[in-house]
C-alpha positions as a LaTeX table, in Angstrom:
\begin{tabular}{lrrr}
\hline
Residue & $x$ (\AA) & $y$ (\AA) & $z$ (\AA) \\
\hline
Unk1 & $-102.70$ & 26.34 & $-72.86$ \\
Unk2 & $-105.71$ & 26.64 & $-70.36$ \\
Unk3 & $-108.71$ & 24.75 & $-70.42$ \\
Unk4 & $-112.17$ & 26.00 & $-70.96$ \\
Unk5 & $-112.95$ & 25.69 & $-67.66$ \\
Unk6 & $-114.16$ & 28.18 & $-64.73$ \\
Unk7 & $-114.69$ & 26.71 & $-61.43$ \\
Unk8 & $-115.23$ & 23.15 & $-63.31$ \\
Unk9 & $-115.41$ & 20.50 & $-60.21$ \\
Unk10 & $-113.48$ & 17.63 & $-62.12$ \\
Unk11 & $-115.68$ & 14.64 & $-62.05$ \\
Unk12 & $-112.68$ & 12.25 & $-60.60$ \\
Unk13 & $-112.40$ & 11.79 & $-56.76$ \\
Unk14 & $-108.94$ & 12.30 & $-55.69$ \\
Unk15 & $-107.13$ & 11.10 & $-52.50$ \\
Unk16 & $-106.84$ & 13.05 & $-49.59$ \\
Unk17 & $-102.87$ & 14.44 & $-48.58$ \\
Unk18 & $-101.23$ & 12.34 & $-45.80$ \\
Unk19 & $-101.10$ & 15.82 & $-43.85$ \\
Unk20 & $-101.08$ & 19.12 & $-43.93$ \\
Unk21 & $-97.57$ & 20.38 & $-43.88$ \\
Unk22 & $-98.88$ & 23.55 & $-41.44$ \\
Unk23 & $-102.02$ & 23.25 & $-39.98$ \\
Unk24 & $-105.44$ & 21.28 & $-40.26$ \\
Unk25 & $-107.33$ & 21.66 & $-43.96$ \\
Unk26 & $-110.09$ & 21.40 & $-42.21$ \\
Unk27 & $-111.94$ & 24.86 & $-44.41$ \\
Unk28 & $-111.38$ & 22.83 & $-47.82$ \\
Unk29 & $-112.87$ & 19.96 & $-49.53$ \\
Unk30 & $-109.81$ & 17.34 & $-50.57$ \\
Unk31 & $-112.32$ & 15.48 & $-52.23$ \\
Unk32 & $-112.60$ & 17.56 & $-55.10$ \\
Unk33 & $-110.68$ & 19.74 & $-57.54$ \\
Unk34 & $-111.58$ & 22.82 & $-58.79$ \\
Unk35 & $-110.15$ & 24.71 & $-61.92$ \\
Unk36 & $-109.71$ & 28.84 & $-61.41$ \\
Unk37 & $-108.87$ & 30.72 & $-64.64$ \\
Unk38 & $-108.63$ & 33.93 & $-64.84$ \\
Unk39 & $-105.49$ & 37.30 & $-64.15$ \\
Unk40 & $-103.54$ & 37.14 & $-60.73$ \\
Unk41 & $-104.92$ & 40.90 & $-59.32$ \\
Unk42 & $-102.83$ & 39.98 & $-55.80$ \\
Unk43 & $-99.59$ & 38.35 & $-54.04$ \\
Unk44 & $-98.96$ & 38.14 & $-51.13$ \\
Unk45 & $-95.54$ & 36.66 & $-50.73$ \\
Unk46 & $-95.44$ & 35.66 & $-46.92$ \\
Unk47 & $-94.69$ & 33.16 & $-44.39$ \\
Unk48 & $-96.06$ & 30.77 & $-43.46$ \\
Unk49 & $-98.52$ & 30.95 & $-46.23$ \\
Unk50 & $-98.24$ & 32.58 & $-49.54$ \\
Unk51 & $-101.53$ & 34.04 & $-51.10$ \\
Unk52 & $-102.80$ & 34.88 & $-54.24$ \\
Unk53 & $-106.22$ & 35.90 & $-55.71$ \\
Unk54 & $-107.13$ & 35.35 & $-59.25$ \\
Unk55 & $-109.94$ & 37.58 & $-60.67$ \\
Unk56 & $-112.87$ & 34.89 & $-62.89$ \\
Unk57 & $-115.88$ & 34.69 & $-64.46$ \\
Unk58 & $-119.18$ & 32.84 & $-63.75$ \\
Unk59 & $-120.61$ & 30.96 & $-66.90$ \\
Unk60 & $-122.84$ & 34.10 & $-66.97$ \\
Unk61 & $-120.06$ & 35.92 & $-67.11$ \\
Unk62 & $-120.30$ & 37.69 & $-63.63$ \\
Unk63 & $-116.60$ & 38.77 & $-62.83$ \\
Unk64 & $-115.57$ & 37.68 & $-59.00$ \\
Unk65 & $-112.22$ & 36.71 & $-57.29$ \\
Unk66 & $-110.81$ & 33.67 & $-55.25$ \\
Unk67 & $-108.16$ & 33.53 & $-52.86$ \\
Unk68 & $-106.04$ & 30.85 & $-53.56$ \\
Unk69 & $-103.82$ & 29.67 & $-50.51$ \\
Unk70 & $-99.96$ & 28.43 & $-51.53$ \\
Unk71 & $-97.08$ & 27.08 & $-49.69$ \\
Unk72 & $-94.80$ & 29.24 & $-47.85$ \\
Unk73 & $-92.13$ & 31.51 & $-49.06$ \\
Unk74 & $-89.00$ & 29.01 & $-48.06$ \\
Unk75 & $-90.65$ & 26.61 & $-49.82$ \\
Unk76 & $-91.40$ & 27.77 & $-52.87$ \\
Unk77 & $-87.87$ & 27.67 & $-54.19$ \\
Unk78 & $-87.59$ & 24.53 & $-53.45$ \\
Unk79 & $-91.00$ & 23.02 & $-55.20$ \\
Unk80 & $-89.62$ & 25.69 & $-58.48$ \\
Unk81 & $-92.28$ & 28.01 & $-57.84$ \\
Unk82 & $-91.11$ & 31.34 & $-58.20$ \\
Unk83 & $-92.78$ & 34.80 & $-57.29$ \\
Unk84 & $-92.41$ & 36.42 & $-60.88$ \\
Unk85 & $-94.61$ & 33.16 & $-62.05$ \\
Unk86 & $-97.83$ & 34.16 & $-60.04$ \\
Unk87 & $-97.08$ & 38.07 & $-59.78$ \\
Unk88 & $-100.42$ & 40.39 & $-61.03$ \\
Unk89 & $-101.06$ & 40.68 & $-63.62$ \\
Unk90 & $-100.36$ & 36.67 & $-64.64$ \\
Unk91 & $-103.04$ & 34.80 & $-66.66$ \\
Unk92 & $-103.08$ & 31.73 & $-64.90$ \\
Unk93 & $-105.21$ & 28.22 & $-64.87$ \\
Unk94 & $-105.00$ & 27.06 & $-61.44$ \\
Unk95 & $-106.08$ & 23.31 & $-60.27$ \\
Unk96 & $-107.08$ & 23.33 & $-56.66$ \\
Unk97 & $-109.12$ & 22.11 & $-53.79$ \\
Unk98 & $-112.45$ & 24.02 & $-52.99$ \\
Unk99 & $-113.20$ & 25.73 & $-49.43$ \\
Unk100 & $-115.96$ & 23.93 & $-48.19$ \\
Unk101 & $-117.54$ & 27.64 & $-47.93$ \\
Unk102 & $-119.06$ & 27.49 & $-51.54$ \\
Unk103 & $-117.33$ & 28.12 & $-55.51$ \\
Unk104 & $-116.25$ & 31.45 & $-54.22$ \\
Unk105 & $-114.42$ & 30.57 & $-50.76$ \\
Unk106 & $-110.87$ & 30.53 & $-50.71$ \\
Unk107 & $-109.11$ & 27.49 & $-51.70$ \\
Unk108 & $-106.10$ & 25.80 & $-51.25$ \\
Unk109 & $-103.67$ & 25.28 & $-54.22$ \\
Unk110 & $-102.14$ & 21.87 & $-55.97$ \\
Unk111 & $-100.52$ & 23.63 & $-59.26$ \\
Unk112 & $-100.52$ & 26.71 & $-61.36$ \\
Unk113 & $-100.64$ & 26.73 & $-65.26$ \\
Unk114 & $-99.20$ & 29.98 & $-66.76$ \\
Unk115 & $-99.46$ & 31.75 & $-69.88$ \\
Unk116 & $-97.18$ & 30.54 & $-71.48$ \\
Unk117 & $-97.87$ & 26.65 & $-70.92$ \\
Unk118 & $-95.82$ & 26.31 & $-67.56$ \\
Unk119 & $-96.97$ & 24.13 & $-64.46$ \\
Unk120 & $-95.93$ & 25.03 & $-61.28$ \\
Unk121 & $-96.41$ & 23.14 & $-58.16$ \\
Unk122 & $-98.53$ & 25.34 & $-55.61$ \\
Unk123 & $-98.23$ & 22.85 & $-52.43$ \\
Unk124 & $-96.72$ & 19.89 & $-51.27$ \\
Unk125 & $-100.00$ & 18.28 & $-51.86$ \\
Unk126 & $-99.45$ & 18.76 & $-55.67$ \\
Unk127 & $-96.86$ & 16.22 & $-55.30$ \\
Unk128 & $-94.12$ & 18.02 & $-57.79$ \\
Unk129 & $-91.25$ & 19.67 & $-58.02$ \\
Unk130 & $-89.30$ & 21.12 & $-60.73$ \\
Unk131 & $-86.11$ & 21.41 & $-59.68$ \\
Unk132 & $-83.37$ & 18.92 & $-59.18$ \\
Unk133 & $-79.81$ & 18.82 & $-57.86$ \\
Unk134 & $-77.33$ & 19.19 & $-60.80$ \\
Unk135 & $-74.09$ & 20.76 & $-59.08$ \\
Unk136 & $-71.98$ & 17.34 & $-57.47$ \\
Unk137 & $-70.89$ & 18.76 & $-53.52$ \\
Unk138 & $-67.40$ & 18.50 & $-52.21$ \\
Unk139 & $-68.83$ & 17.10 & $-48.94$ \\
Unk140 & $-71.69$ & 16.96 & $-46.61$ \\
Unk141 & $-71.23$ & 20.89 & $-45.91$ \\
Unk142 & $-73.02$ & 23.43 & $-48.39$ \\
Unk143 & $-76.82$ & 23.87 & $-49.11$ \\
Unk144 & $-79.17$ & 20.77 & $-48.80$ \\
Unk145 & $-82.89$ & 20.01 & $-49.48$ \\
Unk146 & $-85.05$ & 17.35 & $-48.82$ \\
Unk147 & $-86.88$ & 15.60 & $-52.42$ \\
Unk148 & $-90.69$ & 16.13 & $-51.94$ \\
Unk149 & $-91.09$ & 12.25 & $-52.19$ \\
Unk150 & $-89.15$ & 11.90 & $-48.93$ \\
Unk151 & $-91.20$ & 14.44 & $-47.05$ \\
Unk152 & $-94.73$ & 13.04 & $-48.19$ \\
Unk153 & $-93.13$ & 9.50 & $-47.44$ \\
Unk154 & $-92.38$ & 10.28 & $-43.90$ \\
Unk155 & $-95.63$ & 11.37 & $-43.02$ \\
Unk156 & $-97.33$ & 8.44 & $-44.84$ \\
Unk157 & $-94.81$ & 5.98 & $-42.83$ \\
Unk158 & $-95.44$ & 7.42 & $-39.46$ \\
Unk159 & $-98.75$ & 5.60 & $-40.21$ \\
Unk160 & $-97.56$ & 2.19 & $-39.19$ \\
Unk161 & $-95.33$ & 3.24 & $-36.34$ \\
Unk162 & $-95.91$ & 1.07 & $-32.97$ \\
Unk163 & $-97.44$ & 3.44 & $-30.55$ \\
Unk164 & $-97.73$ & 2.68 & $-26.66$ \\
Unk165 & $-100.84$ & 3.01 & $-24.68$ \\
Unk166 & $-99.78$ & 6.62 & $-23.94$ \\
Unk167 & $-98.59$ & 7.35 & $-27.27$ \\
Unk168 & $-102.10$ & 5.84 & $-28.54$ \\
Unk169 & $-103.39$ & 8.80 & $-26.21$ \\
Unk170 & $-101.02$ & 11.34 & $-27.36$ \\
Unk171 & $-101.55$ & 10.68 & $-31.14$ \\
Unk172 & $-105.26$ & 11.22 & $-30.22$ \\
Unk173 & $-104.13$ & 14.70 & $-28.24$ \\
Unk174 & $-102.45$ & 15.50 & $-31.01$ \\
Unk175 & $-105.25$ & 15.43 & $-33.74$ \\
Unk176 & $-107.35$ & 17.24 & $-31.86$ \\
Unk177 & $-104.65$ & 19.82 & $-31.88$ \\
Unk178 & $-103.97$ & 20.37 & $-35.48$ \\
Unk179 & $-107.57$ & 20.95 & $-36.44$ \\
Unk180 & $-107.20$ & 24.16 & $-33.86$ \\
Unk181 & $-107.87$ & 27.56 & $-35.48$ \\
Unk182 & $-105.44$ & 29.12 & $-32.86$ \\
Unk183 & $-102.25$ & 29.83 & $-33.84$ \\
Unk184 & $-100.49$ & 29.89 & $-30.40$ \\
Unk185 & $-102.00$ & 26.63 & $-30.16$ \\
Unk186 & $-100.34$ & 24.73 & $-33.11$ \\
Unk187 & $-97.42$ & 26.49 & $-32.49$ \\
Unk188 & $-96.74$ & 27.70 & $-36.44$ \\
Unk189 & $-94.36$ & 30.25 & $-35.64$ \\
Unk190 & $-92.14$ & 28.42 & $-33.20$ \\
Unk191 & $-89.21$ & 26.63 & $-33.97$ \\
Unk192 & $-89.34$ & 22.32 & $-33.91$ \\
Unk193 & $-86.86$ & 20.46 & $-33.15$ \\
Unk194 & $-85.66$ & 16.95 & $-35.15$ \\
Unk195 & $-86.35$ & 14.54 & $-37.14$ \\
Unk196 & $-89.45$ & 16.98 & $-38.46$ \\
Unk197 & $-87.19$ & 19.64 & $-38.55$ \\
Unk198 & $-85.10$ & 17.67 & $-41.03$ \\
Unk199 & $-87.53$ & 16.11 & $-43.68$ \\
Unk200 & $-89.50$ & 19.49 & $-44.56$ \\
Unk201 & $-88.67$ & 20.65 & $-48.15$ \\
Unk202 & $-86.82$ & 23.91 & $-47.38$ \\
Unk203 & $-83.58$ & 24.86 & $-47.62$ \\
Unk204 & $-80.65$ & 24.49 & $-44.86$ \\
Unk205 & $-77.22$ & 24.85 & $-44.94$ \\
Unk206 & $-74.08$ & 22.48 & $-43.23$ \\
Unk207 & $-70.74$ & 24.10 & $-41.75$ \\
Unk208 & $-68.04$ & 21.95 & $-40.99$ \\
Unk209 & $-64.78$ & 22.61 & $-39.35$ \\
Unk210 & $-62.47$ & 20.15 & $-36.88$ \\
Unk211 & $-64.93$ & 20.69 & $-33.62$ \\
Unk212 & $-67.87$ & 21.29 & $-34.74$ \\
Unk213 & $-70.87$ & 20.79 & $-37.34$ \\
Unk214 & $-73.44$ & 23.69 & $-37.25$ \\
Unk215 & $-77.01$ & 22.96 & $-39.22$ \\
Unk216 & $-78.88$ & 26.00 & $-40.18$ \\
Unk217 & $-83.09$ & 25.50 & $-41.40$ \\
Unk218 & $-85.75$ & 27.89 & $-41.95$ \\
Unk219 & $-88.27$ & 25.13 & $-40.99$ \\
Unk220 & $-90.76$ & 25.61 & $-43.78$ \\
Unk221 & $-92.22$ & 28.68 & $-42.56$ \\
Unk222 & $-89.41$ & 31.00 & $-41.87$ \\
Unk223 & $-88.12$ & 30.21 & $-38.51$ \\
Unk224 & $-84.08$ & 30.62 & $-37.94$ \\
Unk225 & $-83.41$ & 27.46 & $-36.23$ \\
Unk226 & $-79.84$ & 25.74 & $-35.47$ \\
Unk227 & $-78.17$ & 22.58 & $-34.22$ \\
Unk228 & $-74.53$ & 21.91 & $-33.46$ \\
Unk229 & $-73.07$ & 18.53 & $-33.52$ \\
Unk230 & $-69.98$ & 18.04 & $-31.68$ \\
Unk231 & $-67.10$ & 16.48 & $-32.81$ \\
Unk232 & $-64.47$ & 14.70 & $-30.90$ \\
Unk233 & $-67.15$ & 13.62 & $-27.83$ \\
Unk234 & $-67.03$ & 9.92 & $-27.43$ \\
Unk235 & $-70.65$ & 10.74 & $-24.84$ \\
Unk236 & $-72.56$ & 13.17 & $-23.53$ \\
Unk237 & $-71.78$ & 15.31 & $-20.90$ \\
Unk238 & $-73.60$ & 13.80 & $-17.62$ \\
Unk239 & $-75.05$ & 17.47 & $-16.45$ \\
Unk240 & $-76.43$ & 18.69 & $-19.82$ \\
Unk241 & $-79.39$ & 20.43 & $-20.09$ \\
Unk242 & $-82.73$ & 19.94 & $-21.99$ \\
Unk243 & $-83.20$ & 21.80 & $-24.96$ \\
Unk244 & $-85.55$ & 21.75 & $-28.22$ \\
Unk245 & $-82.49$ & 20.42 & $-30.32$ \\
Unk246 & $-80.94$ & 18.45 & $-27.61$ \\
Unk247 & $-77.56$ & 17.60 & $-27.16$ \\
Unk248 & $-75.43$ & 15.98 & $-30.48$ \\
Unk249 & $-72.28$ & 14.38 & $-30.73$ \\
Unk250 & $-70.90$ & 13.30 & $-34.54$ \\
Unk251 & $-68.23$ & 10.91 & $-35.39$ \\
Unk252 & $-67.29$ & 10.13 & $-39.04$ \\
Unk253 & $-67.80$ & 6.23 & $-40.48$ \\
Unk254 & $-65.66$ & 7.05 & $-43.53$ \\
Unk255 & $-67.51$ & 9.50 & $-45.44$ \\
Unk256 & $-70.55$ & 8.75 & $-43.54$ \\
Unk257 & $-71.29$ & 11.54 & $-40.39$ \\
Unk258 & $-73.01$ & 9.81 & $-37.98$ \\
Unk259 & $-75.29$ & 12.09 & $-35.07$ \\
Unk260 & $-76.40$ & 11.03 & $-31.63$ \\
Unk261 & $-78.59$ & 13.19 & $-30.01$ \\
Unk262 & $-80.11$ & 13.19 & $-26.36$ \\
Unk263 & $-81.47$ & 15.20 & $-23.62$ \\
Unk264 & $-84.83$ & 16.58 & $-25.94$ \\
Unk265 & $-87.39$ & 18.56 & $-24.20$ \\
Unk266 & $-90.70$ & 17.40 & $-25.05$ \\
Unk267 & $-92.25$ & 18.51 & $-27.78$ \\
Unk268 & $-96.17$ & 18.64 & $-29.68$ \\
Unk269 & $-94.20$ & 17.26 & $-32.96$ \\
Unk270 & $-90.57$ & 15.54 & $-31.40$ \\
Unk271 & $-91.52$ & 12.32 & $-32.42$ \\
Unk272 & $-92.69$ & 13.79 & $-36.23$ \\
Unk273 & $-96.21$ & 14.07 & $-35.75$ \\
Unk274 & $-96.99$ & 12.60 & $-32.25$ \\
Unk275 & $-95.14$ & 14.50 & $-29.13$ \\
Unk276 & $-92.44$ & 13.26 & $-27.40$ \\
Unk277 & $-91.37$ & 12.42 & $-24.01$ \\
Unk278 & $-88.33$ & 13.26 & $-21.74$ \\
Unk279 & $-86.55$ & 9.65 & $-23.11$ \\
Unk280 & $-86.24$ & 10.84 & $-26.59$ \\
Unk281 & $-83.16$ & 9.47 & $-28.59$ \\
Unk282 & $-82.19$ & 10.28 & $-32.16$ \\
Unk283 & $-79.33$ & 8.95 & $-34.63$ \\
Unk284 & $-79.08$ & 10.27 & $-37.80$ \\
Unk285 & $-76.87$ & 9.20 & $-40.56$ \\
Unk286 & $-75.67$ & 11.51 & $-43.47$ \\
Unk287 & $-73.71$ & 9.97 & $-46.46$ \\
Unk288 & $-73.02$ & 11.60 & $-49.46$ \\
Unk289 & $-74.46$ & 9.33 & $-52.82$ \\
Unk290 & $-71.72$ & 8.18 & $-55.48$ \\
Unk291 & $-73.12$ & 11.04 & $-57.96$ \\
Unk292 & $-72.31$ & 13.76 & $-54.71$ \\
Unk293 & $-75.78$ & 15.14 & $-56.14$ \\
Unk294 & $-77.63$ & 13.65 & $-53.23$ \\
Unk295 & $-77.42$ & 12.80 & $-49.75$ \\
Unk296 & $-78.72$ & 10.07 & $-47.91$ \\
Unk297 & $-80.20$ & 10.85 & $-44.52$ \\
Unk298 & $-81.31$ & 8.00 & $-42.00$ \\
Unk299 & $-82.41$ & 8.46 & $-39.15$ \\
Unk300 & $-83.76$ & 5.88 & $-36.06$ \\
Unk301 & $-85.70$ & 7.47 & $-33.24$ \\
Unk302 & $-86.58$ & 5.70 & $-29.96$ \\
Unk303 & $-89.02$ & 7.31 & $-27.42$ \\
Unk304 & $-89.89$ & 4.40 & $-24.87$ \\
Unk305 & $-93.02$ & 6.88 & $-23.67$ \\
Unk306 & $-94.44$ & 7.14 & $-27.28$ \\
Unk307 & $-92.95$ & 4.57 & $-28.97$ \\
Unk308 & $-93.26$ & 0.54 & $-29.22$ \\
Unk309 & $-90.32$ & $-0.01$ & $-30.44$ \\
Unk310 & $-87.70$ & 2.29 & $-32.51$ \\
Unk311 & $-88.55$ & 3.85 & $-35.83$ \\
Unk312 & $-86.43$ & 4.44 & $-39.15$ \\
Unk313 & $-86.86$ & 6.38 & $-42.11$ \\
Unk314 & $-84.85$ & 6.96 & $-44.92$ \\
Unk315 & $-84.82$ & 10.24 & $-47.26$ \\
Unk316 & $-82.87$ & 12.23 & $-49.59$ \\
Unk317 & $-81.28$ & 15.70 & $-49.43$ \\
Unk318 & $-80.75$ & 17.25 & $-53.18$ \\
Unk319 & $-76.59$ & 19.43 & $-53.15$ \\
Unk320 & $-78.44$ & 22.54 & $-53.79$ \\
Unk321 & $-76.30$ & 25.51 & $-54.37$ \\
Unk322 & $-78.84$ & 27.76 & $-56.09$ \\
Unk323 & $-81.11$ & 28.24 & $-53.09$ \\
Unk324 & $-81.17$ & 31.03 & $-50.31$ \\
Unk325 & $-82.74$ & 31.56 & $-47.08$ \\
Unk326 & $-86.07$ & 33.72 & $-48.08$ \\
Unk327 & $-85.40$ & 36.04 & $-45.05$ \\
Unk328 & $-89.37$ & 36.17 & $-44.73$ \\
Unk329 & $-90.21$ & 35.83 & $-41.09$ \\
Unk330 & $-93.03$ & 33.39 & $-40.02$ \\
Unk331 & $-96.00$ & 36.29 & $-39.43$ \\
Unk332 & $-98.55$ & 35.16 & $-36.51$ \\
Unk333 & $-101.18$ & 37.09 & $-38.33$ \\
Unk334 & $-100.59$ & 35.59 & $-42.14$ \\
Unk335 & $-100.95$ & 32.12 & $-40.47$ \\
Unk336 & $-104.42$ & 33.50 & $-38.60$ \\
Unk337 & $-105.72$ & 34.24 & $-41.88$ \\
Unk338 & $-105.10$ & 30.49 & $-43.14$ \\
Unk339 & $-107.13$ & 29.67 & $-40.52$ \\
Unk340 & $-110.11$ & 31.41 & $-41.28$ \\
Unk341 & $-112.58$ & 29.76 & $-42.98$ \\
\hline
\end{tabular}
């Protein structure tokens, strides 16, 4: 069950995440763990951050509470943390990462340990997820996710990408960016476009008919976002216009659907983490795996301003039927109070 521990710093170091998934963790120590145990006495179940305080004890038995900072609503249901685990009234153990304000700052979340023996992932960070794919798909259309081992592998790979003299700047620019405590400036509730858009661990959904393939994401933090693929266009139209998700054309290898995509306005995060330039160029592969549990999804991105040379990743989308969209818009103000140390 839980430990006897209150606000126990655990005497191991432990590595720091390869990123923050929505802003800079700038206000907690990823050095070092804490343990809170005590009753859940608040939820709040929002995007882009959900929050929870737990009411403690000192070891002189002084009663106090910590805010405990959690992933967002869409996704939770992807991670297996559900709302009804962490609602008041819960007696939970929770292992987490200290603000660097002092034992009662708020901290940020890694897993929860319920009453009744259960661990729940809090974060990305945590590095687990309870929930698998176990319904086989028809086809590439239906209700996808991304495993958490392919999003925390992307942002550990962009590591060793070549960067140009001006994407050596830009990466720079872009550091100095996340560790912002303005909102507007990270951009938290605005949509992103691809191949970010496409590794976070939320739920999105695939239509497919003879014309066209539409892509539906929440983004992580609750943003309606879409991209349509067209089928049956051997190139792109000469005269198309910029946009965030640029312009996609799809042909089918087999089984295997296989997306160009051009004519990207720049972006803070087009090329993942780094921005990207007018030249952007994207090709994404989607094949279904024998079991039809899984999908592969490859993609190769080329951005001669930012990038050295081109860049591939490969990850996996889990068929997942179960999941919905959470419907819980990205709030400008929930994200403010993230930010505040």
């Amino acid at each position: 069950m839980f430990r006897d521990l209150v606000l126990v710093v655990l005497a191991v170091a432990v590595l720091a995440p390869t990123a923050a998934a929505h802003h800079s963790r700038a206000a907690y120590d990823m050095t070092q763990e804490i343990v809170v145990e005590g009753t859940v006495v608040a939820l709040a179940w929002k995007n882009p951050h959900i929050f929870m305080t737990v009411e403690t004890k000192s070891q002189d038995g002084e009663s106090y509470r910590v805010e405990i900072e959690v992933t967002s609503v869409s996704e939770a249901p992807v991670l297996g943390l559900t709302k009804e685990a962490i609602a008041p009234g819960a007696r939970v153990a929770v292992r987490a990462h200290p603000g660097r304000g002092g034992p009662r700052a708020r901290a940020v979340g890694l897993v929860v340990t319920t009453g009744d023996g259960t661990v729940y992932p809090l974060n990305t960070d945590a590095r687990l997820a309870i929930r698998a794919a176990t319904v086989p798909a028809r086809g590439i259309a239906g209700r996808w996710a991304p495993t958490l081992e392919s999003f925390n592998g992307v942002m550990a790979a962009t590591r060793s990408w070549p960067l140009t003299e001006a994407g050596r700047a830009a990466s720079a620019q872009a550091a100095s960016r996340f560790n912002s405590a303005d909102v507007a400036v990270l951009g938290i509730c605005e949509p992103f476009p691809p191949p970010i858009l496409s590794v976070f661990p939320d739920v999105r959904t695939i239509e497919v008919d003879g014309e066209r393939v539409s892509m539906r994401f929440e983004g992580a933090v609750g943003l309606p976002m879409e991209r349509v693929v067209h089928l049956g266009q051997d190139e792109h139209p000469a005269d198309v216009a910029p946009s965030l998700m640029g312009h996609s054309v799809g042909r089918w290898e087999g089984e295997t659907l296989v997306i160009d995509t051009v004519a990207f306005t720049p972006h803070a995060v087009g090329v993942m983490f780094f921005p990207s330039g007018p030249s952007k160029h994207l090709v994404e592969r989607l094949t279904l795996a024998p079991d039809r549990l899984r999908m592969e999804y490859v993609f190769t991105l080329e951005d001669p301003t930012i990038l050295a040379g081109p860049v591939s990743y490969t990850a996996t989308w889990d068929h997942r039927p179960d999941l919905e969209f959470s419907g819980e818009a990205c709030d400008p103000d929930v994200a403010r109070r993230a930010l505040a140390e």
